[in-house]
C-alpha positions in Angstrom: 47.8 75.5 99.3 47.0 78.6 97.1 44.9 80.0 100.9 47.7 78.9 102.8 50.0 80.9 100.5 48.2 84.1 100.5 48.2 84.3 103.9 51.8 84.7 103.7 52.9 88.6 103.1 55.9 90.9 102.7 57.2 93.5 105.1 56.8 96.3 102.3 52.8 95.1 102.0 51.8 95.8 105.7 51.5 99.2 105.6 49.3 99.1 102.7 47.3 96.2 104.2 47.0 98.5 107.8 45.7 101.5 105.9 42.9 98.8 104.5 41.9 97.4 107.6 41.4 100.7 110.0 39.7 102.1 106.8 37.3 99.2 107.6 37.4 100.1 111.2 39.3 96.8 111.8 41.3 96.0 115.0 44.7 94.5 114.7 46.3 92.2 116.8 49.7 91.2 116.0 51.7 88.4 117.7 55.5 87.7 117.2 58.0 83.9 117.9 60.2 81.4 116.7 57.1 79.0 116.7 59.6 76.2 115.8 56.8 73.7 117.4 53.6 74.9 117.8 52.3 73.6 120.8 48.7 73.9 122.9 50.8 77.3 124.4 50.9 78.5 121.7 47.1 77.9 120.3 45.9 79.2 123.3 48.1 82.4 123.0 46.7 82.5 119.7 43.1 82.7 120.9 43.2 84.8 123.6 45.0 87.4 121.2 42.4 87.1 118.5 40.0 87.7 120.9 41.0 91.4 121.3 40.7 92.4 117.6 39.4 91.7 114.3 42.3 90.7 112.2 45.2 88.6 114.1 48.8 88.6 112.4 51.5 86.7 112.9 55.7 88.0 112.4 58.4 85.2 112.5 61.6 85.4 113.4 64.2 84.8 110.5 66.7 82.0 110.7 69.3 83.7 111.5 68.0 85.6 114.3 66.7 83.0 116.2 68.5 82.7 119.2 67.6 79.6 121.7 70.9 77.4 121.3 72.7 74.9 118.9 70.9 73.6 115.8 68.4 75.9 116.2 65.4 76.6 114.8 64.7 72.8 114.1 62.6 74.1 110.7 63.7 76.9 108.5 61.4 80.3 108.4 59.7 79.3 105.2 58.6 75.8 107.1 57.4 77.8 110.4 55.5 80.4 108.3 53.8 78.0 106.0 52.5 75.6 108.9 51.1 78.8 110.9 49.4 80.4 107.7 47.6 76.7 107.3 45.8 77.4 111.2 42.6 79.1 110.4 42.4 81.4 113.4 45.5 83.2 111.8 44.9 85.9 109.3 48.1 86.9 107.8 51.7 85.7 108.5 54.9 87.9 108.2 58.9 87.4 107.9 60.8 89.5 110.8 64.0 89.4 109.8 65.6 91.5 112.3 66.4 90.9 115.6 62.8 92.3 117.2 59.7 92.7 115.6 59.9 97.0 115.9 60.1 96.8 112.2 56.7 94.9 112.1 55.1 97.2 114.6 56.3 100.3 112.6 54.9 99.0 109.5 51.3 97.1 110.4 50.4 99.7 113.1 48.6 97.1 115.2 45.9 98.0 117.9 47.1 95.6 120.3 50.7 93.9 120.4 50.3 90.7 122.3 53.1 88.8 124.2 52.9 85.4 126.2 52.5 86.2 130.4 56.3 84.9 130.9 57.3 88.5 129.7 54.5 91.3 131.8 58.1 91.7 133.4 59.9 94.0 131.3 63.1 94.3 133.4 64.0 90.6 133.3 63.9 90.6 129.4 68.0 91.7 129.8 68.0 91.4 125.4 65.8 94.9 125.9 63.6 93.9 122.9 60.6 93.7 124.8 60.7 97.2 125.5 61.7 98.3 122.7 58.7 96.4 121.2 56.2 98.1 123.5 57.7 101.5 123.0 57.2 101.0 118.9 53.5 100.1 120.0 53.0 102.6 121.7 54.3 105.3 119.5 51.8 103.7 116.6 48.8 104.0 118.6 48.6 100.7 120.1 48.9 98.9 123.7 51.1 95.8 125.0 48.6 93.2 126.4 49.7 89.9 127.9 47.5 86.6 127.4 48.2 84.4 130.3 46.3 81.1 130.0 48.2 77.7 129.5 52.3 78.0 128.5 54.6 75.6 127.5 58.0 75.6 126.0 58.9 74.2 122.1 62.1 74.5 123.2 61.6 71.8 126.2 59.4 69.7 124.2 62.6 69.6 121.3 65.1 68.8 123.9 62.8 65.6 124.8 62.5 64.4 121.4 66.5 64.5 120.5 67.1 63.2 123.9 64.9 60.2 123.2 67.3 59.2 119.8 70.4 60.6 121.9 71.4 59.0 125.2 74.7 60.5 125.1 73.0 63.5 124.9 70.2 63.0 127.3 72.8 61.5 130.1 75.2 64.7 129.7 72.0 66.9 130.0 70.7 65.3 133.5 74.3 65.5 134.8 74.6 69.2 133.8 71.3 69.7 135.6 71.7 67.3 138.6 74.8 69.0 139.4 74.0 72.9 138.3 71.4 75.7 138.0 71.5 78.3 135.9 72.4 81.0 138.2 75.4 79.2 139.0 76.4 79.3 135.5 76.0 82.6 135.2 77.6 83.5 138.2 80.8 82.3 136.1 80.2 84.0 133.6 80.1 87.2 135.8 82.9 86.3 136.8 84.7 86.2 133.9 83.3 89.5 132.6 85.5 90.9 135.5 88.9 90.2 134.4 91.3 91.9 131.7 92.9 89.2 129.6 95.6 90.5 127.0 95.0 88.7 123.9 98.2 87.6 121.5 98.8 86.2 118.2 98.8 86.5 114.7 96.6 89.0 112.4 95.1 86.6 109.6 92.4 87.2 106.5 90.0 84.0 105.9 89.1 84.7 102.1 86.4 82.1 100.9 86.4 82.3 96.8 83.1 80.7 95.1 84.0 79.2 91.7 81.9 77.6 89.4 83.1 73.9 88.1 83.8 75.1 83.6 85.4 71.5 82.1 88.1 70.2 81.6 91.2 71.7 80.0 91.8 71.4 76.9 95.7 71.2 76.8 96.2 70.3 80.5 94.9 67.3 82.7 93.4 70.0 84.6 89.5 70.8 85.8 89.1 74.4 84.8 86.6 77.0 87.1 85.2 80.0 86.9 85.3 82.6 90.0 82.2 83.9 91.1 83.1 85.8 94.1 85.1 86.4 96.8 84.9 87.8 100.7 87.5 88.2 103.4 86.5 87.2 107.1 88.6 87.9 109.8 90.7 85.0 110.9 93.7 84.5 113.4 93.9 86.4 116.8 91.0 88.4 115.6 88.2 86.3 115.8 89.2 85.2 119.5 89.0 89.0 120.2 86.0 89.1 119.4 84.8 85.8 121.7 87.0 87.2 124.6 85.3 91.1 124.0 81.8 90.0 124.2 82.7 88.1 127.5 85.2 90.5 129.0 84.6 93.9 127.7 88.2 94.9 129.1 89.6 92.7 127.0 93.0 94.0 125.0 94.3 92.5 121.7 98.0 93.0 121.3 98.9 92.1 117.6 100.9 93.2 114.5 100.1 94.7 111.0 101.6 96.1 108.1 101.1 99.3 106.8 98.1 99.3 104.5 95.8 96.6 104.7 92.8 98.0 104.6 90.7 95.4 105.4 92.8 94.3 108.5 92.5 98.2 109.5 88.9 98.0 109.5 88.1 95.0 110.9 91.0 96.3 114.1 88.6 99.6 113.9 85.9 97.8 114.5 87.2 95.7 117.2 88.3 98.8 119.0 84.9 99.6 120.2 84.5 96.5 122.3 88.2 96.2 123.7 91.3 98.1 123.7 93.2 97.4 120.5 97.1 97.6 120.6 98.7 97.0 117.1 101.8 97.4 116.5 102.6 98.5 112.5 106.0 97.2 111.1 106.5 98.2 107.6 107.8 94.9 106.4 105.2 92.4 107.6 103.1 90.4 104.9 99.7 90.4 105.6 98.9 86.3 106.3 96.0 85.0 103.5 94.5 82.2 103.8 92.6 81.5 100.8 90.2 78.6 100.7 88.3 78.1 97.2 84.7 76.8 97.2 82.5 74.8 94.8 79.6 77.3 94.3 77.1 74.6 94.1 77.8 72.1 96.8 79.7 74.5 99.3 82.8 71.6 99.4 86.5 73.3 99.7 88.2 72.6 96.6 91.9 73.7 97.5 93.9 76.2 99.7 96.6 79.0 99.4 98.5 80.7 101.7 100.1 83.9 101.4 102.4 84.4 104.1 106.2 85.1 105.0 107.0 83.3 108.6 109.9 85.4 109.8 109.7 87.0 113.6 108.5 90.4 114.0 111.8 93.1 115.0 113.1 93.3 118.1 111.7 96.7 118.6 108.4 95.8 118.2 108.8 92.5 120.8 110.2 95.2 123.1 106.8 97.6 122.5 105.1 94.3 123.5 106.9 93.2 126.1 106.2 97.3 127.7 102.7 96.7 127.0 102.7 92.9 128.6 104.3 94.6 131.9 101.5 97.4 132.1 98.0 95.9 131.3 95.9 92.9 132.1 95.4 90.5 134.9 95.9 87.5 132.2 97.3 86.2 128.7 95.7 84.1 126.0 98.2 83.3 123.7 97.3 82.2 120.2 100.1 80.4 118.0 99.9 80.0 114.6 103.3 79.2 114.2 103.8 81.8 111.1 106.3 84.1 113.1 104.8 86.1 115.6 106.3 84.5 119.0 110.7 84.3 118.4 112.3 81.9 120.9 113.6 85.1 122.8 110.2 86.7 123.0 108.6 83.6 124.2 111.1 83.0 127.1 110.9 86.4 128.3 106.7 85.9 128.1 106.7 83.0 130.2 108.2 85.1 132.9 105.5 86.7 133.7 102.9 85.8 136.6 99.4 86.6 135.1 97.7 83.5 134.5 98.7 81.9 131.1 95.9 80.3 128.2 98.1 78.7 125.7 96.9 77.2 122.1 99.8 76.2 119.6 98.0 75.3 116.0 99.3 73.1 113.6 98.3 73.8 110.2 99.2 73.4 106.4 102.3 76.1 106.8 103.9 74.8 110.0 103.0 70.9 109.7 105.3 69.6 112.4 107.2 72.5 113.3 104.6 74.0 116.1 103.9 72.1 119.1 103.3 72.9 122.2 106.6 71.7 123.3 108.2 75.3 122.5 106.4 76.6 125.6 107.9 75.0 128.9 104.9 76.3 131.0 101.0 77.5 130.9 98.3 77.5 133.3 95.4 76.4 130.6 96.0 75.0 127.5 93.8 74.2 124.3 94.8 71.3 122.5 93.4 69.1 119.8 93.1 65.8 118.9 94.4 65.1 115.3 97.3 67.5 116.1 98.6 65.4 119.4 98.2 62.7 117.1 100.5 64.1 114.7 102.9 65.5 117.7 103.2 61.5 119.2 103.3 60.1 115.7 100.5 57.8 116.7 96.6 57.1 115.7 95.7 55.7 118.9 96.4 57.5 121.6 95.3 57.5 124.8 94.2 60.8 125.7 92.9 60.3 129.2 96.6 59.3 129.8 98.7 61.9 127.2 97.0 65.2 128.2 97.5 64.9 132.1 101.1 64.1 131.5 101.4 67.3 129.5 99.6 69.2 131.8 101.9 67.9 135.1 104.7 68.7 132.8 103.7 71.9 131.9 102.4 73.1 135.3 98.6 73.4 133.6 95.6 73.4 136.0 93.2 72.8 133.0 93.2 71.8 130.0 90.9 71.5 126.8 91.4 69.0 124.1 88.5 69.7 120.9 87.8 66.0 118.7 85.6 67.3 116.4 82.3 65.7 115.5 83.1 63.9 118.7 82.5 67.2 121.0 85.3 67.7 123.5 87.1 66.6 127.0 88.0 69.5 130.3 90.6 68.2 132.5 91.3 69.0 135.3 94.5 69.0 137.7 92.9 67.3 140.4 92.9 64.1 137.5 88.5 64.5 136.8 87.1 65.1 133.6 84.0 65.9 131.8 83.2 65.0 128.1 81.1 67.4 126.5 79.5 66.0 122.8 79.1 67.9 119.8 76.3 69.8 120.4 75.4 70.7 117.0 75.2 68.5 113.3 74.9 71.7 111.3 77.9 72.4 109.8 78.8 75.0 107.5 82.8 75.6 108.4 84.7 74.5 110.7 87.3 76.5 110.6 86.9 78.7 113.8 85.3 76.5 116.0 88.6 75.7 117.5 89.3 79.6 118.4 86.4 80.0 120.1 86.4 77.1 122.4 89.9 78.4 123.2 88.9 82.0 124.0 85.7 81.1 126.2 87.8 78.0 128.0 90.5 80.3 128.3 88.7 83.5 130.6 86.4 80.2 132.4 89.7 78.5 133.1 91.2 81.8 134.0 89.0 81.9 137.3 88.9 78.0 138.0 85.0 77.3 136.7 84.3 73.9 137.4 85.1 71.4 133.7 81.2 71.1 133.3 80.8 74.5 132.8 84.1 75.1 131.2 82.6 72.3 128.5 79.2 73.5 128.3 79.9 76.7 127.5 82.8 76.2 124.7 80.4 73.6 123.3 77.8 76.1 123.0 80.5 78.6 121.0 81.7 76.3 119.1 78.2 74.9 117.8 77.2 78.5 117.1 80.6 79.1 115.3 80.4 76.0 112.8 76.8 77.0 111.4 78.0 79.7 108.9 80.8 80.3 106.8 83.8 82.2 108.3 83.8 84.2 111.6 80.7 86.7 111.8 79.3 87.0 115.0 80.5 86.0 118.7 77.9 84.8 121.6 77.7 87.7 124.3 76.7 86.9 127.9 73.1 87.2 127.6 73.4 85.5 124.1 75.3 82.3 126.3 72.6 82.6 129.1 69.8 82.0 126.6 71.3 79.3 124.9 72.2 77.5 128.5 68.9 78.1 129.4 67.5 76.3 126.2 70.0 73.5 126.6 69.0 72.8 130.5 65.1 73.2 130.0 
């Protein structure tokens, strides 16, 4: 173990280790993965790379980097590293834990920088890392070489291996690939990245507070706890801003804010440079907190607040809004939250529009049976889910292959999208078909989220009638990616989606 473990370096070592080597008239080879299975591919890559140097190294891709679908990688970094410092034809294994390995090549200086013979063609890499890989090479001396030889895929191999303990899983797979290639999929996701949705709802902050667990109190029957620390994530219409931007760069979010939130300012600033943000500043609107505190230790949600006043925004601001509505978009994705933003006026006058209409009504903790769907007599797509129709009917069994097609004929929707949690999710169609899509990860972190960004990628897919399969594989694939950490960080951009199909169809 003590070998295996001093094989394993630091980033801030290579240089120092570099310098060594060439002093000793060493060459490097360096080669860089996920290597979440290490396969005959990959042994053979191995060889054929040492073969061209003296010393060969290794760089891994960090966690949170990796980037090849939901619950993925199967084994954390320090797992991966540790397995390929035990092979003995490696030399020295390294953490990359950025997105490319540049930061590698800057440091260790190799000679040669070897990659499998699936990427000698630089243009079809459409992440760009590849060449910005070879230009770091290149600058430090060194030269690109490809190894050719036998390939095969960890990520194939892992889709067998779940399939084998998942039938569900396996059957939705084959149908998915009996029915579709990947091009196809993309070419609706092309499609989407054409139009120009207007984006509505609420402005919330997600605040997460760690605490640590103290005793009990000593005058109260209460559990006392410390606060460790706190961070603010953006929540509400925000986060489905973000889902719709990376799909539809002419995306435009049409909100409201008050006056001096700073953190809602920045995260709106930030926004800006990936759509066209149009928020509307009322002096007298209270900032909506949803504060969720966390055992520090187990991660488990203790208890909630909410900070919010649900009154409707002024009539001068609906009218802004109602201006900006007429003038922009080809769509609308309305979000909600039933804490104030849509008046019964506003909403009337809305629905008179003829873009095409995405619709999600939330119940949650500050609207519990005031905000159903039934305020809105018409959409063309609507997100629903499960526990909250069950709440709306007053019943535990329901029959959703029957209740969401009535909604829909009643509503005029051509597709809808109800989300059962751990259960994955159903697409309906007019026409009466649709597809179950399961949950396609087990990781989860939070939740909270995943429903917002099934709604925003069914919403633009729905938007240009994409078949339910795809409509379901793809907000499956958000949503899995949007569960695994703790509030909203990061949203899945087209080529982000096409790897992750890719993975899933292999």
């Amino acid at each position: 173990m003590d070998d295996v473990l001093r094989k394993i370096v630091n980033l801030q070592d290579l240089t120092r280790i570099s310098n060594e080597l060439k002093t000793r008239k060493k060459k490097i080879v360096l080669c860089h993965g996920v290597f979440d299975i290490v396969h005959a591919g990959h042994l053979e890559y191995f060889r054929i790379a040492r073969a061209h140097g003296d010393t060969l190294f290794v760089s891994v891709t960090a966690d949170r980097y990796v980037n090849k679908g939901p619950n993925r990688p199967l084994f954390s970094q320090e797992k991966r590293m540790h397995f390929l410092a035990s092979l003995q034809i490696i030399d020295c294994v390294v953490l990359s834990d950025s997105p490319s390995s540049e930061s590698v090549i800057r440091s260790l200086k190799p000679d040669f920088y070897a990659k499998g013979e699936e990427y000698r063609n630089l243009d079809a890499d459409k992440t760009g890392k590849i060449q910005v890989e070879k230009k770091a090479v290149e600058e430090c001396g060194g030269s690109i070489i490809f190894t050719g030889g036998f390939t095969s895929s960890s990520t194939k191999i892992i889709n067998t291996l779940s399939s084998q303990h998942d039938p569900v899983l396996w059957n939705w797979r084959k149908t998915l690939r009996d029915k579709f290639n990947i091009d196809e999929i993309i070419m609706w996701l092309n499609k989407v990245e054409k139009r120009q949705p207007i984006v509505m709802g609420e402005t919330i902050v997600d605040r997460y507070t760690y605490c640590r667990p103290l005793s009990k109190s000593s005058k109260d029957p209460l559990l006392a706890f410390e606060i460790v620390e706190s961070m603010n994530f953006p929540g509400g219409i925000l986060p489905i801003a973000d889902h719709c931007s990376q799909l539809s760069p002419n995306t435009t979010l049409l909100t409201a804010r008050n006056e001096s939130d700073l953190f809602v300012i920045e995260q709106l600033e930030q926004l800006s440079k990936k759509c066209t943000v149009k928020s509307l500043v009322d002096k007298d609107i209270t900032t909506i907190i949803k504060h969720r505190f966390l055992d520090r230790g187990t991660k488990s949600k203790l208890f909630e607040t909410y900070d919010f006043d649900p009154r409707n925004l002024t009539e001068e601001i609906y009218g802004e809004m109602q201006q900006i509505i007429s003038n922009v978009g080809d769509s609308i994705i309305i979000a909600d939250y039933g804490h104030g933003f849509f008046s019964e006026d506003f909403i009337k006058n809305l629905l008179e529009t003829e873009k095409f209409i995405s619709l999600n009504v939330q119940t949650n903790a500050g609207n519990r049976g005031f905000n159903h769907i039934s305020k809105y007599p018409r959409a063309d797509f609507i997100s629903l889910n499960g526990g909250e129709l069950e709440l709306q009917f007053r019943s535990r069994s329901l029959d959703y292959y029957e209740v969401v097609p009535d909604i829909m004929q009643n509503m005029g929707a051509r597709k809808a999208i109800l989300t059962l949690g751990e259960n994955g999710l159903l697409v309906f169609d007019v026409d009466g078909s649709v597809h179950s899509t399961p949950a396609l990860t087990s990781r989860v972190v939070d939740r909270v989220g995943a429903g917002d960004a099934v709604f925003a990628s069914a919403a633009l897919l729905a938007s240009v009638d994409t078949p339910i399969e795809i409509i379901g594989l793809v907000s499956g694939v958000c949503a899995a990616h949007e569960v695994q950490s703790l509030g909203h960080h990061t949203s899945l951009t087209i080529t982000d989606l096409e790897r992750h199909v890719r993975s899933i169809l292999l």
